[in-house]
N, C-alpha and C positions, 0 to 999 in steps of 0.2 A: 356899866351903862345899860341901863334897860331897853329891847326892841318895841317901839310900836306894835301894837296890832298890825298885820298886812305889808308890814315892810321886809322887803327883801332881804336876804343875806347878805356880806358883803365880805371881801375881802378873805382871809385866808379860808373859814367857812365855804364861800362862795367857789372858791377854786376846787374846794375838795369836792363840792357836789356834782363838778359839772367832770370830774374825774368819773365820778361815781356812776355819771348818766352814760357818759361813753363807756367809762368800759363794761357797762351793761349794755349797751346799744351792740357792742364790738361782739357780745358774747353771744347776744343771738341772733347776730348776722351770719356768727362762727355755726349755729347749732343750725340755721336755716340752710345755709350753704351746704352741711354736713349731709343732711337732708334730702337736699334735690341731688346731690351727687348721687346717693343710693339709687333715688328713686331712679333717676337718668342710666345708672348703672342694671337695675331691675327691667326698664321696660328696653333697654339695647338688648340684655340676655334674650325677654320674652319675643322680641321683634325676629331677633337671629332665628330663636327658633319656627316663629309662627307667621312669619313675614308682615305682621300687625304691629303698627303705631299704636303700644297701648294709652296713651293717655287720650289721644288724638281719638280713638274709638272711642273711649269712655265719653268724653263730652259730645261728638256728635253722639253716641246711643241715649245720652240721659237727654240732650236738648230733643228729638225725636221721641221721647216716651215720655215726655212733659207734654209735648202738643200731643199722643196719639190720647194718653188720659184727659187733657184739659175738652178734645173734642168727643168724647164719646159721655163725660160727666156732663158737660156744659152743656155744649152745644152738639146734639146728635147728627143735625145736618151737615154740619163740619165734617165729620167722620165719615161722610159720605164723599163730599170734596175729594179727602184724604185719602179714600182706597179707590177714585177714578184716578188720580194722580199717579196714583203707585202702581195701578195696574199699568199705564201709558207707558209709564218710565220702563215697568217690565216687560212689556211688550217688547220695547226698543231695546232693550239689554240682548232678552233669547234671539230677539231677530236679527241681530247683528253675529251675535253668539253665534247660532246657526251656521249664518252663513259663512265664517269663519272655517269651520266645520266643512264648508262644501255645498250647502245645501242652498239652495233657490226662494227666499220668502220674499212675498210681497207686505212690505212694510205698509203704505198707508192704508190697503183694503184691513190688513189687522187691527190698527188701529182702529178705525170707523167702526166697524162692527164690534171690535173688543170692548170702548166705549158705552154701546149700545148695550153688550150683554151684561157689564157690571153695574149699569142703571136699571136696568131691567130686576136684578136683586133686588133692590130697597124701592121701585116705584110700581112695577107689575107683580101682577099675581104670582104666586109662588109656581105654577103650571107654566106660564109664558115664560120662565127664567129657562125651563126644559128646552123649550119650543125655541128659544134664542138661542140657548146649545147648538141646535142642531142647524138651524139656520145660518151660525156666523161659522161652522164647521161647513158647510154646505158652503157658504159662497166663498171662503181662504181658497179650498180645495179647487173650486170650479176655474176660480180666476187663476188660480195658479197654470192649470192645464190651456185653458184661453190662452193665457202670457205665452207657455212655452209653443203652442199651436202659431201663433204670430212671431213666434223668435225663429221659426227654425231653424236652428243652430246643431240639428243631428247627435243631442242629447240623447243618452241612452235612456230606454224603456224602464231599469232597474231605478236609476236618478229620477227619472221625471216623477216615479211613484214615492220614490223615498223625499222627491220634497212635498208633494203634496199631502203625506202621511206627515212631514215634521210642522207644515202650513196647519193643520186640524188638531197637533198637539199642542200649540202655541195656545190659542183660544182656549183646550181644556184646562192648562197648565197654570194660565195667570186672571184672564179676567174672570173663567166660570169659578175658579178658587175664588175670588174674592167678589165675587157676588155671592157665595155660600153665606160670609163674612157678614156681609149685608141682611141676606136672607135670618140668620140670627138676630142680626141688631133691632130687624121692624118687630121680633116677637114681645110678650110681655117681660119686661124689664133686662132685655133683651141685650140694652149698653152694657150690663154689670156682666152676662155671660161670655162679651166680645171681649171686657177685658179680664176677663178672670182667667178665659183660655190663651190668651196675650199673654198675662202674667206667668200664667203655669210654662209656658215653653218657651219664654225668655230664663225663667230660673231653672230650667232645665239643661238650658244652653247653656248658661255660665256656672252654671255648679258643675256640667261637664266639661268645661273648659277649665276653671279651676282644678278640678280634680285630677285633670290628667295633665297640667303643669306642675302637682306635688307628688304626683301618687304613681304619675305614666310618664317618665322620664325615661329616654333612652328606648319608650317605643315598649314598656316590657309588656305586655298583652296585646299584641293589637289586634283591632276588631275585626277589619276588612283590609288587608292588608294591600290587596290589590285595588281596590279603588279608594282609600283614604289613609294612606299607612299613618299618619299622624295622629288617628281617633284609635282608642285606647279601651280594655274593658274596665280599667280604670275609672277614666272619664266619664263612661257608660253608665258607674253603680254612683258615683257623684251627682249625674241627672236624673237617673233614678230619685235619688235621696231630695233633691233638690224640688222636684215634681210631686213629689207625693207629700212633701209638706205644705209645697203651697194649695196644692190640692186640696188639702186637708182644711187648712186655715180660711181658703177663701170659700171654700164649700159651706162650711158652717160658718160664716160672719159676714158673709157677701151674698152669695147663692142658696143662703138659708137650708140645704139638705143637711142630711144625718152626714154624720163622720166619715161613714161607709162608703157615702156616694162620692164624698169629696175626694176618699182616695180612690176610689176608682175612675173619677174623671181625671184624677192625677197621671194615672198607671197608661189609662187608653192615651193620654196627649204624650206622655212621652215614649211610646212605642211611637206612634206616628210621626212626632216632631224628628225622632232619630230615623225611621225610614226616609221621610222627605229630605235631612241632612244629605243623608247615604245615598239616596235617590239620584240627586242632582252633581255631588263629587263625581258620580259613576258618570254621567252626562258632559262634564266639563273635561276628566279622563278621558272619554273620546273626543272629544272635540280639541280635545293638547292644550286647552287654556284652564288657569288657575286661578282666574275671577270671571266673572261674567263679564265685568267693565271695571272702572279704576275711578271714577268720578266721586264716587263717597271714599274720603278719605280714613283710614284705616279699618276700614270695613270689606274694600272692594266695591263691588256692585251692591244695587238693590236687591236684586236675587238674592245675595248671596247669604243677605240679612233674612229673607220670607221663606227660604227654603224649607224651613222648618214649621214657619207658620203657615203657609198656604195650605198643604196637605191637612194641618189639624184643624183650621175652620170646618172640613166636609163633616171631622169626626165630631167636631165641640155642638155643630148643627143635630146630628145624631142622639148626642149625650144631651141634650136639652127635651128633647123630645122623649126622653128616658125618664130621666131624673128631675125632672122641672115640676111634676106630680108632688111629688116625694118632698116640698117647700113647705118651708111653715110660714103661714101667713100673716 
C-alpha cells in the first residue's frame, strides 16, 4: 500500500519512531545532566577554595560589562550616571568598612561632596577637579573634628586624627579615582581609552585568577603572603600575559598606536591594577574583614570588584597623555 504525500506514519513504524525520539531525548538529558554535575562539582571546588559563587559571578560580571560597554559606546552620558553610582555605593562600602575598623566617618557630609567631586571630572575644568580634591578633603576633615568637638566623648588625640586622616582618604580613594575616569572619558575619543583600560585590567584579573587556580594550587609561590596568601606568582605571570595581549590588541585596533605603546600601556595597567588589588587586601587585613560588603553577590562588595581599576584610571589618564600623540589618524 502506498503512503500519501504528508501522511503520518502509523502503526508499528510509528511506535518505533517515537522509541527513537525518547531514547534520544533520554540520552541528552543523560549527557546534559552528566554536565551540570561537573560543572556544580567544578564551581563547589573553586567556591571552597575561593569563597566565590563562580557561576553567580560570572553572570553578574558579564550583565555589568554589558551595560559599562553599552554606556560608554552608546551613550557617553550614561557612563557618567554610572561612575556617580559607583562611586556612592563606594563611598558607603569604605565608610562603613572603616568604621568597622574603629574608625569615626561621617557618612553623608562624604557623600554630598564625594558626589560633587566625581561631577566635577566630566563637567568642570580639568583645574577645578584639583580644587574639588582639596576642598571635599578640606570639609570630611573639618566636619569630622566639629562632630568630635560637639561629641565630647573624651576620644583620644591619636583617634580623633586617625579618623580624620581615614575621613580625607575616603574622597581620594573613590570619587577623586573616579572622576580621573571621567576626566579621560571628556578627552578626544576618550570612551575607547575608558574602555580599553577597563578591558586591559579585567583580563588581567581573570588571566590572574585563572592562572593561579591551574598553575598556583596549594599556594606554591605566593606573592604576599602576609596580606593576600591566596594571590600567587603564578597568578601574577597569567595577568601579566593576559594584560599585554590585550594591550596589544586594543592598542593597535582600538587606540590606533604602534604595538609598542599597546604593550606598554598593557605592562603600566597591570603593575597598577596588581598594586590597587594588593593595596586594598592589606586595608581589609587590618580592618579583619574579607569583603568590603556582601551585597553583590559572588563578588563581595563593589570595592572589591574596582580595587584594581580605580588606581589604573590615574595611570590610563597619564598613558593617554603619552601615547594618544603616537595615533594614527
Amino acid at each position: 500500500m502506498t503512503k500519501e504525500p504528508g501522511e503520518r506514519p502509523s502503526g508499528p513504524e510509528s511506535t518505533s519512531l517515537q522509541e527513537q525520539w525518547k531514547a534520544a531525548r533520554s540520552e541528552v538529558r543523560t549527557h546534559v545532566e552528566h554536565a551540570r554535575g561537573q560543572l556544580d562539582q567544578a564551581n563547589e571546588r573553586i567556591k571552597e577554595r575561593t569563597g566565590r559563587d563562580l557561576i553567580i559571578a560570572i553572570v553578574i560580571g558579564v550583565a555589568i560589562g554589558v551595560a559599562l560597554v553599552a554606556s560608554l559606546v552608546f551613550v557617553k552620558w550614561a557612563f557618567v550616571i554610572f561612575a556617580v553610582a559607583a562611586a556612592v555605593l563606594g563611598i558607603f562600602e569604605l565608610v562603613l568598612a572603616l568604621r568597622v575598623g574603629g574608625r569615626r566617618i561621617d557618612l553623608w557630609p562624604q557623600l554630598v561632596v564625594g558626589v560633587a567631586l566625581v561631577a566635577a571630572g566630566y563637567f568642570a575644568e580639568p583645574w577645578l577637579c584639583w580644587v574639588m580634591l582639596f576642598v571635599a578633603v578640606a570639609v570630611v576633615v573639618v566636619w569630622r573634628f566639629v562632630a568630635q568637638m560637639v561629641a565630647r566623648d573624651g576620644r583620644r588625640y591619636g583617634d580623633v586624627l586617625a579618623d580624620a586622616m581615614a575621613s580625607g582618604f575616603v574622597q581620594v580613594y573613590v570619587p577623586f579615582l573616579a572622576a580621573t575616569a571621567l576626566l579621560l572619558l571628556r578627552q578626544e575619543r576618550g570612551e575607547w581609552w575608558v574602555l580599553s583600560f577597563v578591558v586591559v585590567v579585567v583580563a588581567a584579573d581573570t588571566c590572574a585568577y585563572a592562572a593561579g587556580l591551574l598553575f598556583g594550587r596549594g599556594g606554591r609561590h605566593p606573592m604576599a603572603p602576609r596580606i593576600s596568601p591566596k594571590k600567587t606568582w603564578e597568578g601574577f605571570a597569567g595577568g601579566v600575559v593576559g594584560s599585554l595581549l590585550a594591550g596589544l590588541f586594543l592598542g593597535m585596533y582600538v587606540l590606533q598606536v604602534p604595538w609598542w605603546a599597546g604593550l606598554i600601556f598593557g605592562a603600566v595597567l597591570v603593575a597598577s591594577a596588581t598594586l590597587g588589588d594588593l593595596g586594598e587586601s592589606m586595608l581589609k587585613r587590618d580592618l579583619g574583614i574579607k569583603d568590603m560588603s556582601s551585597w553583590l553577590p559572588g563578588h563581595g562588595g563593589l570595592l572589591d570588584r574596582l580595587d584594581s581599576i580605580l588606581p589604573s584610571a590615574v595611570l590610563a589618564l597619564a598613558l593617554f597623555h603619552l601615547l594618544s600623540p603616537l595615533a594614527v589618524s
